[in-house]
N, C-alpha and C positions, 0 to 999 in steps of 0.2 A: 524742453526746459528742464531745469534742476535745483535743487535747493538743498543746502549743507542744512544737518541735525549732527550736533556736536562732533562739527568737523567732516561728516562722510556726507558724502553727496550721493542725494536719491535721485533717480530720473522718473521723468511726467510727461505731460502733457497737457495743455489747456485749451480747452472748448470755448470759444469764445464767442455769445449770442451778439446777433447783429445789432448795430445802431449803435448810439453814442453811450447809453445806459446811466450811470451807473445799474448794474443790476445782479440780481442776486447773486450767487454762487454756492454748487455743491461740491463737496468732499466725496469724490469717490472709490471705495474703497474696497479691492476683490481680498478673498479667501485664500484659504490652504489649499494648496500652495499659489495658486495664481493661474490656472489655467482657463478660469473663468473669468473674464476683464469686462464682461457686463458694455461695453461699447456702444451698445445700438440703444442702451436706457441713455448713453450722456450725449448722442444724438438728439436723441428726442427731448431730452429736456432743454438742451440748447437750441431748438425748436421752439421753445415754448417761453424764450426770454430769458434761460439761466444759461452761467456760465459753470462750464465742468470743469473741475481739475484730477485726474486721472495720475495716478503716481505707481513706485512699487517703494516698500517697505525698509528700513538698512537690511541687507545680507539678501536681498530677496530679486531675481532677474537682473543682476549685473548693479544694481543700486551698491553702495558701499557700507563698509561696516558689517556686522553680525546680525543674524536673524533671529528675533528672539521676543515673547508674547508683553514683555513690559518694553520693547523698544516699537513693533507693532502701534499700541496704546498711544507712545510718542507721539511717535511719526503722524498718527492721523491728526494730533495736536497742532503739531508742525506746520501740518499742511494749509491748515485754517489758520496758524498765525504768515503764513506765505502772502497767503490772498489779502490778509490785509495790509502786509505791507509793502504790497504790488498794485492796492488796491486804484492808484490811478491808473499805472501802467495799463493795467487789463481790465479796465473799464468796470473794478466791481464795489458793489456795496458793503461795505467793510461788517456792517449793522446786519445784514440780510445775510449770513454763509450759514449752509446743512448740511451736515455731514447723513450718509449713503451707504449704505454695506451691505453684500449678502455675505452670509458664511461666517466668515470668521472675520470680517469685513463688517459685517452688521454686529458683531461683538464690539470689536474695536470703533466703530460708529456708538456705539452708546457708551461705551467705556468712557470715552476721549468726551463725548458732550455731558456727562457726570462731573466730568472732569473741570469744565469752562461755563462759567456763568455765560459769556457771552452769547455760546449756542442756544438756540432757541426752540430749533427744528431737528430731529435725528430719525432716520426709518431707519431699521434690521429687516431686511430683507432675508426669511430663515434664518436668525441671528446663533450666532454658535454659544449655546448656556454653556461657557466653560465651566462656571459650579460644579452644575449637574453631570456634565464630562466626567469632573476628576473624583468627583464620588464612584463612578462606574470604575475610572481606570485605578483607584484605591482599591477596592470590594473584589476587583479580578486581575490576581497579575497576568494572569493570559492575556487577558487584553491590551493592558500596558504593554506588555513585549512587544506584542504584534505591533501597535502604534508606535512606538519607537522605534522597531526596525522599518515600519514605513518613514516614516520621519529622516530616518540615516538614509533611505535612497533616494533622497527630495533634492539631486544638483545642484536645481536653482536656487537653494538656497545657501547660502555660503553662512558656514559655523555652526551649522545645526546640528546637534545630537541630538540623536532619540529619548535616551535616556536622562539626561539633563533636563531635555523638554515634556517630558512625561511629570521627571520629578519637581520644578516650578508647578505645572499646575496642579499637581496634588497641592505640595506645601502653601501656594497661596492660594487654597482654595475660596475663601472666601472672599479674599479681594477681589475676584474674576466673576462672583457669583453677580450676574446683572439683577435678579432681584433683590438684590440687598444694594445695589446705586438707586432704590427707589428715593431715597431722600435728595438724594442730589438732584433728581428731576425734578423736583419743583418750580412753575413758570413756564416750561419746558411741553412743546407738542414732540408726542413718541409716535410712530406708528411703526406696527410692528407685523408683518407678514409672514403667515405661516402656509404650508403646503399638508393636506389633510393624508398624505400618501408617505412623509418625510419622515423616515424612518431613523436619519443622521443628528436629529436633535433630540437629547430628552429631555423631558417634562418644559417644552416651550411655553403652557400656558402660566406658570408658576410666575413667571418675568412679568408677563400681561399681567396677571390679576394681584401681583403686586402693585405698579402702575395706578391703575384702576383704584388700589386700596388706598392711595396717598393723596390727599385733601393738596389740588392744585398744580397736578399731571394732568395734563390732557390727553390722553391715549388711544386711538384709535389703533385697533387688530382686522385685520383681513385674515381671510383662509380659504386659499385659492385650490382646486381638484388638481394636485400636484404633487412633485417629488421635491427633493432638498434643491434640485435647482429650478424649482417650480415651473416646469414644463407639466403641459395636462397627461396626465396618465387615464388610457381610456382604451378600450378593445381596439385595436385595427390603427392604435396611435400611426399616425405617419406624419411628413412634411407639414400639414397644414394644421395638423393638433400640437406639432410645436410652433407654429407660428402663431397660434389661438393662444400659450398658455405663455409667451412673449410676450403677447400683446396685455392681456392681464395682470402681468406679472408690471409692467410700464405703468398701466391705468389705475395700479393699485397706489400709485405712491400720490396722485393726484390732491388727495380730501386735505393733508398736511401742510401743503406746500402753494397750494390755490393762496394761503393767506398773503404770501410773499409776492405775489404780482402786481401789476397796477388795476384798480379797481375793474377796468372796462377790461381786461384780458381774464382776471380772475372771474368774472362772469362768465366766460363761454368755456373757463378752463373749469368748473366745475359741472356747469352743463356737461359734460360728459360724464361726471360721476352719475347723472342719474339715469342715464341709458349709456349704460356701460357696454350692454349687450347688444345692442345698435352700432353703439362706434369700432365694436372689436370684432363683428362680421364684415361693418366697411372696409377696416383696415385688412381685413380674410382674403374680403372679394378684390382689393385692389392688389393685393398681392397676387393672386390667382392671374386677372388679369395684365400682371404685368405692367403696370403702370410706374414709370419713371419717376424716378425724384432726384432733387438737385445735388449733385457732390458737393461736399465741401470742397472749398480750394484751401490748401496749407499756404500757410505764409510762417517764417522759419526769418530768427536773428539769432548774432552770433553773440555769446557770453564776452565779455571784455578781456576777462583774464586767461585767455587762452596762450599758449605758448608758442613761439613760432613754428617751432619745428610741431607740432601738435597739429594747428591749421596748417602748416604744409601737407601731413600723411590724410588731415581729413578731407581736405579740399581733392586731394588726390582720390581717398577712397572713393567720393562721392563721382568723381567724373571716370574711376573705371564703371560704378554700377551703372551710370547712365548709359557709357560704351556695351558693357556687357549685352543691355536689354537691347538696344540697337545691333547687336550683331545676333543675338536671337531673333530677329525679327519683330521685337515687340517695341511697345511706346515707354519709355522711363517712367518708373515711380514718382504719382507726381510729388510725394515728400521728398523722394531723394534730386529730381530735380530743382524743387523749392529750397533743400539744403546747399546744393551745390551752387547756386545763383547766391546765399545765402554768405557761405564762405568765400565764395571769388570777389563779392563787393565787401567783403572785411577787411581788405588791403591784407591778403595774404600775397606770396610771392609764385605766381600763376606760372612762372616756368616751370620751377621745383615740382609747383606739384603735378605739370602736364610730364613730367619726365618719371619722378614716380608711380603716378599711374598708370603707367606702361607693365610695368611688371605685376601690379595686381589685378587687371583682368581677369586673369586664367588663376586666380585663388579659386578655391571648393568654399562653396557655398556657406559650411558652416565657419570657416574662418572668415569671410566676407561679411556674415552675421555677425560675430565676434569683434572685428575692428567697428563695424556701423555702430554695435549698441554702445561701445567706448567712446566714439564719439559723440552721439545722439545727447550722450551727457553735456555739451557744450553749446547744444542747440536748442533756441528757445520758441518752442514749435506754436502756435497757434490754428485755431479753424475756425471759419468763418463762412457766413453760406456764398454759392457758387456769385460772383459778380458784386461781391459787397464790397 
């Protein structure tokens, strides 16, 4: 799926919980730069009865537009006025949306819910205190340098300087300070998680115990044996201590969000809050043991305003990659399968594109990448659990 912010179109994706709903929805929203997309948390909470919507930023993973810390704040806005007004379309409760973020993701999650009376609910997951950022990168140009020549070699972002971007969050430093959005939170459940190991945020408790100081915040802090992307850090860490500090890291968002279910779900959804250490060795031992869970199946519609010639090369792409995997010996992608059934019943013109598909088979990988996310923007993907 995709949704225009003044004019540029961001691409997504939406998790859609089983059954007729209406029912809640979260905002989910990864960091700098994005190589974290958190996936296996909008999983599990679509598990649990919500629906996720998964996006990237303007200028950020092929989305359009410029990349930039006040279009960021936007966009997560954006995204929560989407869901409501899609809100029959995708089965959600317009009253029930929470916005989600680690990183800079959990900045722009409280930013954006400061910002909207309507939000009610917002977690920062290791939320990025730009405030406190831009006092560091003020106090030491060394640093600023360095973070701005990181910044210039970020591809996936399109328009991003370093230097530009360094110099907003100094200059608005205090706009970005999230304890100073403590007023705005008012009415507002915060939860906010911190990793005791997280060495990428400073002074995270300042944000809390502001929170905390504001007459009609309701704020709940976790602090999980963890790093900035709160995996447990522990001697001999291996496979199974990140799958412990996943699991925790998931269980942690629970206490906030329990109020949003239906009475008889929110009962057994908080029972696990109080043996947390119980449910997150089960979840250990069943992964150990390799026990199966159901895929989602993708179910995929096409935008209206597509162009012909547009759904000709897409419809095309999609039935070289299913050829492609077929002549590796493997089974088709079941999204790209689900895209390409997707575009052939939109009344595209099925010869055009069986004839140009012929010649992009044997594209290189990264330009087969490259035309799929150009399209992906005109595909309106859903997930749903396996037989629904």
């Amino acid at each position: 799926m995709s949704f225009k912010v003044e004019g540029d179109r961001l691409n997504g994706i939406v998790y859609l919980a089983n059954g007729p709903g209406p029912h809640p929805a979260v905002v989910l929203l990864h960091g700098f730069p994005g190589n974290e997309r958190n996936l296996d948390l909008a999983q599990d909470l679509r598990r649990e009865g919500f629906n996720v919507l998964f996006f990237h930023y303007r200028g950020a993973w092929g989305s359009g537009g410029t990349y930039s810390l006040p279009h960021v704040i936007e966009d997560a806005g954006a995204a929560a006025n989407y869901l409501r007004e899609n809100a029959d379309k995708l089965r959600t409760d317009p009253a029930r949306i929470l916005l989600v973020g680690h990183s800079m993701g959990g900045f722009a999650a409280l930013q954006a819910a400061a910002r909207d009376p309507a939000i009610k609910c917002a977690a920062g997951l290791a939320p990025a205190e730009m405030g406190a950022i831009a006092d560091q990168l003020a106090a030491n140009p060394e640093a600023a340098a360095g973070f701005a020549a990181y910044a210039d070699q970020l591809d996936m972002l399109a328009g991003l300087d370093g230097k530009a971007f360094v110099a907003d969050i100094i200059a608005h430093r205090d706009a970005y300070d999230l304890a100073k959005r403590a007023p705005q939170m008012v009415g507002k459940s915060i939860l906010v998680v911190l990793g005791d190991k997280d060495t990428d945020i400073p002074k995270p408790l300042a944000m809390t115990a502001a929170y905390k100081a504001t007459k009609g915040v309701k704020v709940s802090g976790v602090e999980l044996s963890g790093d900035h992307s709160l995996l447990l850090v522990a001697a001999g860490t291996g496979r199974h201590c990140d799958r412990l500090g996943q699991s925790l890291r998931r269980l942690a968002i629970i206490a906030p969000v329990a109020a949003f279910l239906p009475p008889q779900k929110a009962s057994s959804f908080r029972g696990m809050e109080g043996s947390m250490r119980l449910v997150v060795l089960s979840v250990v031992a069943a992964a150990f043991a390799g026990a199966a869970f159901a895929q989602p199946a993708p179910r995929v519609t096409i935008e209206d305003d597509v162009a012909p010639a547009k759904a000709v090369a897409c419809a095309a792409l999609r039935m070289a990659q299913v050829e492609a995997a077929k002549r590796a010996g493997k089974s088709p992608d079941a999204l790209v399968a689900a895209s390409l059934e997707a575009w052939l019943s939109s009344g595209v013109d099925t010869a055009k594109a069986k004839a140009e598909s012929a010649s992009m088979v044997s594209a290189t990988p990264a330009k087969m990448a490259s035309m799929s996310d150009d399209c992906a923007t005109f595909e309106i993907r859903s997930v749903s659990p396996a037989g629904s």
